[in-house]
C-alpha positions in Angstrom: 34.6 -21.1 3.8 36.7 -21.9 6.8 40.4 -22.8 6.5 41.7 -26.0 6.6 44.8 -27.0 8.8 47.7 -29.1 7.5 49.4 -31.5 10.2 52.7 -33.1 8.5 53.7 -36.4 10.6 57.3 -37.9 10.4 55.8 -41.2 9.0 55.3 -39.7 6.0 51.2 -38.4 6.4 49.4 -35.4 5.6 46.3 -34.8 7.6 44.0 -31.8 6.5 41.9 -30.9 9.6 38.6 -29.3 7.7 35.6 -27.5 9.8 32.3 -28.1 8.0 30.7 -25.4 10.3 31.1 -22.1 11.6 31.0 -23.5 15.5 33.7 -26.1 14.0 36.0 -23.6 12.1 36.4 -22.2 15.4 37.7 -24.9 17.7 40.1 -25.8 14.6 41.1 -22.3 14.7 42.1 -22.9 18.3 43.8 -26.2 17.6 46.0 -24.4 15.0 46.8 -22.2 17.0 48.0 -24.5 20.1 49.7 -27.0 17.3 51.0 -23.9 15.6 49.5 -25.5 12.3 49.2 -23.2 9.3 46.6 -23.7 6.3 47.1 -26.6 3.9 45.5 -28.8 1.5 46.6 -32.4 -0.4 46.5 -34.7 2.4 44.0 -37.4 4.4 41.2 -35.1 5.4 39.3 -35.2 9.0 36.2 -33.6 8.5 35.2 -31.9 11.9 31.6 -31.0 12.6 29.6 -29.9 15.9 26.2 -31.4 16.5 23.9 -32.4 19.2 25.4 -35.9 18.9 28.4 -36.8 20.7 31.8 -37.6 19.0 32.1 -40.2 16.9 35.3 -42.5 15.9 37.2 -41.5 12.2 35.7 -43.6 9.9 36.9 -44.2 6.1 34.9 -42.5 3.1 36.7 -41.6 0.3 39.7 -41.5 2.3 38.1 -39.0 4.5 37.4 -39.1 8.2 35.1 -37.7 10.1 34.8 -36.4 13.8 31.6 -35.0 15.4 31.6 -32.8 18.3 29.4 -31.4 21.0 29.1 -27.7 20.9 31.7 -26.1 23.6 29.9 -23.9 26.4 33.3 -23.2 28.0 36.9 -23.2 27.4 37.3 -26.5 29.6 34.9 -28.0 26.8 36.6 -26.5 24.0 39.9 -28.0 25.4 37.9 -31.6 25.6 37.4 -30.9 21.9 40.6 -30.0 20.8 42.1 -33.4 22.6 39.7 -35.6 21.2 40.6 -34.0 17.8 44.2 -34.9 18.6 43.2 -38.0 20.0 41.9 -39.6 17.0 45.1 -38.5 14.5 46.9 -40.3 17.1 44.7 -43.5 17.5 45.8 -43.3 13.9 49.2 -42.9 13.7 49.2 -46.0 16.9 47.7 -48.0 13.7 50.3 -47.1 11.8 53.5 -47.9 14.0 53.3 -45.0 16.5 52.8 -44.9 20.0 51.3 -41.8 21.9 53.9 -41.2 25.0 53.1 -40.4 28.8 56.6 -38.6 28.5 58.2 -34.9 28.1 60.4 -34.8 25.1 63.8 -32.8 25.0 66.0 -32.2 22.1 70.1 -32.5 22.5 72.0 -31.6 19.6 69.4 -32.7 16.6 68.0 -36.0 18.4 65.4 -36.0 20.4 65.0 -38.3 23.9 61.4 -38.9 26.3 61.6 -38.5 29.9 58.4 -41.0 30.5 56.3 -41.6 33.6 53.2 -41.3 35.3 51.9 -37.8 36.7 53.9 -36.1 39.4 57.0 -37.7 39.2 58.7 -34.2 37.8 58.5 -34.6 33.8 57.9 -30.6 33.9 59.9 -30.0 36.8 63.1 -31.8 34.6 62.3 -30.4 31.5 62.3 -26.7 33.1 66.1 -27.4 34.9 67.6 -28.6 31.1 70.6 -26.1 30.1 71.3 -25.2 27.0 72.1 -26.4 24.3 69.4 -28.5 25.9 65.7 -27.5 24.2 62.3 -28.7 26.1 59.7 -29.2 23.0 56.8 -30.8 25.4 56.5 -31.3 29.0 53.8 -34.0 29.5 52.9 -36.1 26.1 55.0 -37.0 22.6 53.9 -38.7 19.7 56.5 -41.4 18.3 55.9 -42.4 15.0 58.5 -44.8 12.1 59.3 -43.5 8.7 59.2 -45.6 5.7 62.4 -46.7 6.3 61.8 -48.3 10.1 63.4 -45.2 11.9 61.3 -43.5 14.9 60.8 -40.2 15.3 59.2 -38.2 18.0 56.8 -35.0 17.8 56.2 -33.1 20.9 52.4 -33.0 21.7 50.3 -30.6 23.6 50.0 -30.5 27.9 46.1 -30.1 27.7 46.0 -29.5 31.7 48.3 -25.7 30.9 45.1 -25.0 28.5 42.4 -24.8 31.1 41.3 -22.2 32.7 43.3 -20.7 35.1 46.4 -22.0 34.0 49.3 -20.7 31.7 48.2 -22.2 28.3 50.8 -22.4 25.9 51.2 -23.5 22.0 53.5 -26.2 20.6 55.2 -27.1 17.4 53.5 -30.1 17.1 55.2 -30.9 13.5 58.6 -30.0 14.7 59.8 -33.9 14.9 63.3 -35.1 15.8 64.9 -38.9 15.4 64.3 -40.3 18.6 67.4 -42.0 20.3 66.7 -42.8 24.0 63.7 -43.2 26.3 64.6 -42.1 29.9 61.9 -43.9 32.5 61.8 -41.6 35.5 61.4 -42.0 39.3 62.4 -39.9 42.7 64.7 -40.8 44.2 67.4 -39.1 47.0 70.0 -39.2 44.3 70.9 -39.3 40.9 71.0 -42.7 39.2 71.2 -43.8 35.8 70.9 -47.9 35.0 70.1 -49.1 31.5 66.7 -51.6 31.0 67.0 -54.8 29.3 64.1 -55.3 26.4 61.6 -56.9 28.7 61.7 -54.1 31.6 61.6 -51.1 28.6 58.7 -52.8 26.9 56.8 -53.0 30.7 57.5 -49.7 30.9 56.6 -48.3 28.0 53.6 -50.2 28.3 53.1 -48.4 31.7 53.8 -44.8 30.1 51.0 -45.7 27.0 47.9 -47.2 29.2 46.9 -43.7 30.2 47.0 -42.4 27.1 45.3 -45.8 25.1 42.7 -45.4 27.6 42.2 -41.7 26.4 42.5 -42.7 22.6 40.0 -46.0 23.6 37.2 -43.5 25.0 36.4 -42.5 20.9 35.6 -45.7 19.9 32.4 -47.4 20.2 33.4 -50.8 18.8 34.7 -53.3 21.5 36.9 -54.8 18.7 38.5 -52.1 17.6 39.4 -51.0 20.8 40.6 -54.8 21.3 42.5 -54.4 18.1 44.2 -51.3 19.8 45.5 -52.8 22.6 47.1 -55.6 21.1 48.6 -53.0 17.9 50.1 -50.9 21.7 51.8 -54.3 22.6 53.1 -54.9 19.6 54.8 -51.0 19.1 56.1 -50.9 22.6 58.2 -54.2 22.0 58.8 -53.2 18.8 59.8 -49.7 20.2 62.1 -51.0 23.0 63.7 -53.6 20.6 64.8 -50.1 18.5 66.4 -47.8 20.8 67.8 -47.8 24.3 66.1 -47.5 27.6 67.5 -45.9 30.6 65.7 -46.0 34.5 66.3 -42.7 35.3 66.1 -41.9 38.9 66.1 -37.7 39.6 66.6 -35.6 42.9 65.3 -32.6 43.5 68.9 -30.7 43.3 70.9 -33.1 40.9 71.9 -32.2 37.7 70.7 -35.1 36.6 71.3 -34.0 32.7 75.2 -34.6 32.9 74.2 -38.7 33.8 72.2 -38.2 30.7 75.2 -36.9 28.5 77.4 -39.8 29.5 75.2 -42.2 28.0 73.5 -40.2 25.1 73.4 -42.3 21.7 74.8 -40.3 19.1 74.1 -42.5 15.9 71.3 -44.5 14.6 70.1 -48.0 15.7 73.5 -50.2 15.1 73.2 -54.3 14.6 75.7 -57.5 13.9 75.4 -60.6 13.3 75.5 -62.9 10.3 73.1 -65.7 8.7 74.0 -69.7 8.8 72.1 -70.6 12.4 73.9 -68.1 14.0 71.9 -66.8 16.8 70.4 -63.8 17.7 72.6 -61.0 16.7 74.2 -58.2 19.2 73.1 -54.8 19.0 74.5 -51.7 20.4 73.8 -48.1 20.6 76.6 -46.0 20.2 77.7 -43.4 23.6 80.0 -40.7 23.8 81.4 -40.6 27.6 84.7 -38.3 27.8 87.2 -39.8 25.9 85.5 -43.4 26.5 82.7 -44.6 24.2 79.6 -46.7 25.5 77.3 -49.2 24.0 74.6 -51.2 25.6 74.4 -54.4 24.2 70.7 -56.1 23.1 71.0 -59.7 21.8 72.5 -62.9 23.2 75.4 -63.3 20.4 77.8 -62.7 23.0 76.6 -64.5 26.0 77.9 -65.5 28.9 80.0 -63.0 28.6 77.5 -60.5 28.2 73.7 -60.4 28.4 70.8 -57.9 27.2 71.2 -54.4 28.4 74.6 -54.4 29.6 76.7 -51.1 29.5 79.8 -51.3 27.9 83.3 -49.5 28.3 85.0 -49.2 25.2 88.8 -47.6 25.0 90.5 -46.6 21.9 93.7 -48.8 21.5 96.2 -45.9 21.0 99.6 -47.5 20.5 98.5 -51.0 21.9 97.9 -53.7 19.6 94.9 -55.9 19.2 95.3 -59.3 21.1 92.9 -62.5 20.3 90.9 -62.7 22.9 90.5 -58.8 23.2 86.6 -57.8 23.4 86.0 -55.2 20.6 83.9 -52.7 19.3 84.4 -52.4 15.4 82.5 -50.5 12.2 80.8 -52.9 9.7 80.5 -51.0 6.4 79.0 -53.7 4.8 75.6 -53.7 7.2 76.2 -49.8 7.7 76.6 -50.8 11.8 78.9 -51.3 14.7 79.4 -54.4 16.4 80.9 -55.9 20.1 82.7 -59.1 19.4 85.4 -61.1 20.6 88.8 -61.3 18.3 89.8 -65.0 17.6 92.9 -64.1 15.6 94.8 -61.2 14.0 97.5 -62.4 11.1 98.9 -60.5 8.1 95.4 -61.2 6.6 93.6 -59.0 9.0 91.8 -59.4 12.6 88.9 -62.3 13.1 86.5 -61.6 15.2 83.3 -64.0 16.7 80.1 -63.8 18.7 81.2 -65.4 21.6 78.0 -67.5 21.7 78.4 -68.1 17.7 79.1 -71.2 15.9 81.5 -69.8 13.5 83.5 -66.6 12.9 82.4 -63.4 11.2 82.6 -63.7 7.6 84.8 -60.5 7.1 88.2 -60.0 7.9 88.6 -56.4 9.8 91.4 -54.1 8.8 92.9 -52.2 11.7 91.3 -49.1 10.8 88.0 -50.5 11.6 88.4 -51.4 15.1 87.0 -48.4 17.6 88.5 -49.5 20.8 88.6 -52.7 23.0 86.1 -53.1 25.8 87.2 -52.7 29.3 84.7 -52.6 31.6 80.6 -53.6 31.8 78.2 -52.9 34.2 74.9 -54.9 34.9 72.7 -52.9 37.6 74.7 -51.8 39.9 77.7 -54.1 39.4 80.9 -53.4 37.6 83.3 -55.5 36.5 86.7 -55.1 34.2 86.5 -57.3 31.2 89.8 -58.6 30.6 91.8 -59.3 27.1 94.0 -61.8 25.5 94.5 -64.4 27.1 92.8 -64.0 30.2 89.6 -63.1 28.2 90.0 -66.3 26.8 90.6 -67.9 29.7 87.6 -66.4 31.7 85.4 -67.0 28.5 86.3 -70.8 28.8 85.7 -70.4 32.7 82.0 -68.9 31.9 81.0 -71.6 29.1 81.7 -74.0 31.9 79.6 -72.8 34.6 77.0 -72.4 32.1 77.3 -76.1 31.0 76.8 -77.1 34.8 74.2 -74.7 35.3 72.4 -76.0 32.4 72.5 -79.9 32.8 73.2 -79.5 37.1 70.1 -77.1 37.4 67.3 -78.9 37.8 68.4 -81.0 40.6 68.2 -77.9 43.5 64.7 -77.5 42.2 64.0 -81.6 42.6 65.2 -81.3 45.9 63.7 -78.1 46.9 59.8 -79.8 45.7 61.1 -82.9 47.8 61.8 -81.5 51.3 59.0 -79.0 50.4 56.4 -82.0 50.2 57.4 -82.9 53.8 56.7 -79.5 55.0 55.4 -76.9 56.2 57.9 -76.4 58.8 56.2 -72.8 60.1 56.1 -74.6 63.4 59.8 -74.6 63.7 59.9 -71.1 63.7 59.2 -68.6 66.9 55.4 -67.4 66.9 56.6 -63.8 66.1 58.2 -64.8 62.8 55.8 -67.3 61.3 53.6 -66.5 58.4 50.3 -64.0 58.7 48.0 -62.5 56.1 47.6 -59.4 56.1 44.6 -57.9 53.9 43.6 -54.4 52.8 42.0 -53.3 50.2 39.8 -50.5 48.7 35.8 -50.8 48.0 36.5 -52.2 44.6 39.8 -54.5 45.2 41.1 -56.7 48.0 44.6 -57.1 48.5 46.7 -59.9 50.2 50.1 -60.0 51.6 52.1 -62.6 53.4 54.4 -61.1 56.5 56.9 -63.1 58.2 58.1 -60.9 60.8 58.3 -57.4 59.6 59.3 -59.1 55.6 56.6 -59.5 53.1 57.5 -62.7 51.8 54.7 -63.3 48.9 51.3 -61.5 47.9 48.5 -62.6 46.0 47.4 -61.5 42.4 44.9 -58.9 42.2 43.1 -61.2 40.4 43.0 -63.8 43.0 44.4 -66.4 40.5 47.9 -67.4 42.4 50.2 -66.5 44.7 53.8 -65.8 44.4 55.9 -66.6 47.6 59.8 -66.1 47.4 61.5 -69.3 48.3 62.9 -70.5 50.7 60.0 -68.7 52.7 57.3 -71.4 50.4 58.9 -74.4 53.3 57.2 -72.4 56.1 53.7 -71.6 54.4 50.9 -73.6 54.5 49.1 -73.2 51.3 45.8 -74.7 52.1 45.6 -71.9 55.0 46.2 -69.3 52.9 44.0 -70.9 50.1 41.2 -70.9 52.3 42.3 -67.0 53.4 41.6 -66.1 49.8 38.2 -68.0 49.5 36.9 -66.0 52.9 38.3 -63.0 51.3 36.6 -63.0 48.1 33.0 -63.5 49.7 34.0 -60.9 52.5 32.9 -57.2 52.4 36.3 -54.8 52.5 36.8 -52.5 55.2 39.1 -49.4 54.9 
């Protein structure tokens, strides 16, 4: 009888990978050995069986699944196998909260952190340069799953392209998983740069980093639906993921050590909240970073806007002798939620030190001894902009300075755009400009897609979708475009035959 495999998965599942055939046993064999799985039984079996047929999706009997195979001719078959195996415990595990990462996992310390991104752009290369105590557990792919209890953890997954032939093959300990903290989104670049994402540009690119590998999960199932169902379960995790921890662009040189950026920033606790019920509004979050003998958060929420927004990179200082001032921006412990929170401090009496959300209605509901107060924030940085944030009565002051241009932004705001549309109804002005600088199409394309841009001078100043559904022109370059022109550019280019 061949042996069955055990695969234990952070969320809390057991899958038994059982051969039903000799030609089976061994490509499980195989598998064990490159997930360095060891005999096991008690679990969610996946029954694996070779046939003339080709695979089929898992499908539920007795809570059982089943996988059939082709017969392998070759090792680059036999790989095929092994992946599609794979494939289908983590279609599974995307049902269940997970996400299947484009993205090399390294472990610092006990936590774990991806380095995601498409193909070439140096996920092995990066993992290879890590110093101890830095650890590499996968190079190319990770599994992220949640626990009962909401928390993500990630498992590093075989590089199928090392197990071809020719190539240096390899084994990982697939059910080796660590609590993942940070997702680093990486890119070339001359030099080494660091900026933290907001929610919506981690969620994009996670997105990005998934496709590849949904597609690859997608390819098992025969049913449009389900593969439909898929895509909108991938959505919903990589919002849900970016939402939970921290996401940082990573930009890497080929000489940098780019891993010290990384330590400046890396969260050493859980997923930390604030925030209280009563119409308050969306609470801060923060992720706590250990920097020298500064700490960092970056904020998620809008509870403290204007003075901060999404994905800004705090400062925080310990107060040393200094005393807490209202107005002071500070970073405190909540024992009551089990979390850390950035807010401003309204008062400090005999009584204790009130603090508020600077875009809440009313004041937290618990008064802070001293002892719980980390340090006072002294500095953000959005992008590539710093600025000091000031405290006492200057925070004050600048906090009433920011509510105000928010208030004229708010109720002054539309009236630029009303007089934008209004001198852009008497336009287009194109033949204002010099014949060198107004607009042109310029169209290339491939022998599947056509694609449009709009040039003024050597500037691209709008392209079309690649859909053909709209285009998007930056302003103020819309005044000098004439869109039935370029309306009648796409109609021709639809109908037209593309050349290379």
């Amino acid at each position: 009888m061949p042996h069955s495999l055990k695969l234990d998965l952070a969320d809390g599942r057991r899958w038994i990978i059982r051969p039903v055939d000799e030609q089976a046993a061994a490509i499980v064999a195989e598998l064990g050995r490159v997930m360095r799985l060891v005999p096991g039984a008690g679990g969610r079996e996946l029954c694996v069986s070779v046939g003339n047929e080709t695979e089929r999706p898992v499908h539920e009997a007795d809570g059982a699944g089943a996988c059939r195979l082709v017969a392998p001719t070759d090792r680059e078959t036999q790989v095929d196998q092994m992946r599609r195996i794979a494939s289908l415990i983590a279609r599974e595990s995307m049902v269940r909260g997970g996400l299947l990462f484009h993205g090399a996992l390294a472990e610092y310390r006990g936590s774990g952190f991806i380095m995601a991104g498409p193909g070439m752009v140096g996920k092995s290369t990066a993992s290879r340069r890590l110093p101890l105590p830095w650890r590499s557990l996968s190079d190319d792919m990770t599994l992220v799953v949640r626990d009962g209890k909401g928390r993500l953890w990630a498992h590093p997954w075989p590089t199928w392209s090392s197990l071809r032939p020719g190539r240096p093959g390899g084994s990982w300990a697939v059910e080796h998983a660590v609590p993942l903290r940070a997702v680093f989104f990486l890119d070339q670049a001359p030099s080494d740069q660091l900026e933290p994402l907001n929610v919506t540009q981690a969620t994009a690119l996670t997105l990005e980093s998934a496709e590849e590998l949904v597609h690859e999960v997608k390819f098992v199932l025969t049913d449009v639906d389900a593969a439909r169902v898929l895509s909108n379960q991938v959505l919903s995790v990589a919002k849900s993921l970016a939402l939970s921890i921290p996401g940082f662009s990573l930009r890497l040189s080929l000489d940098g050590r780019f891993w010290e950026r990384i330590e400046r920033v890396l969260p050493v606790g859980a997923l930390l909240g604030s925030g209280e019920d009563g119409g308050c509004p969306d609470p801060v979050s923060v992720e706590s970073l250990m920097a020298g003998d500064s700490l960092r958060v970056v904020c998620t929420g809008n509870s403290m806007e204007p003075t901060f927004r999404d994905s800004d990179l705090l400062e925080i200082r310990p107060y040393g002798t200094r005393r807490v001032r209202p107005g002071d921006v500070v970073c405190f412990n909540s024992p009551d939620k089990g979390t850390t929170v950035v807010h401003r401090v309204v008062a400090v009496d005999s009584g204790g030190i009130r603090t508020r959300g600077d875009n809440n209605s009313t004041d937290d509901p618990r008064v802070l001894p001293a002892g719980d107060v980390i340090g006072r924030t002294e500095a953000a940085q959005r992008g590539p902009r710093r600025w000091v944030v000031r405290g006492g009565w200057r925070g004050r002051l600048e906090l009433r300075c920011a509510r105000l241009v928010r208030g004229i932004r708010r109720y002054a705001g539309p009236l630029p755009h009303r007089l934008y549309s209004l001198v852009a109804g008497l336009g287009p002005f194109d033949h204002l400009l010099p014949v060198s600088y107004r607009p042109r199409l310029v169209r290339f394309g491939t022998p599947y897609q056509v694609f449009l841009k709009l040039l003024m001078g050597r500037h691209t100043v709008g392209q079309c979708d690649r859909y053909f559904e709209k285009w998007q022109i930056r302003r103020p370059f819309r005044l000098f475009v004439d869109e039935r022109i370029i309306r009648k550019a796409v109609f021709l280019a639809m109908r037209s035959k593309v050349r290379d």
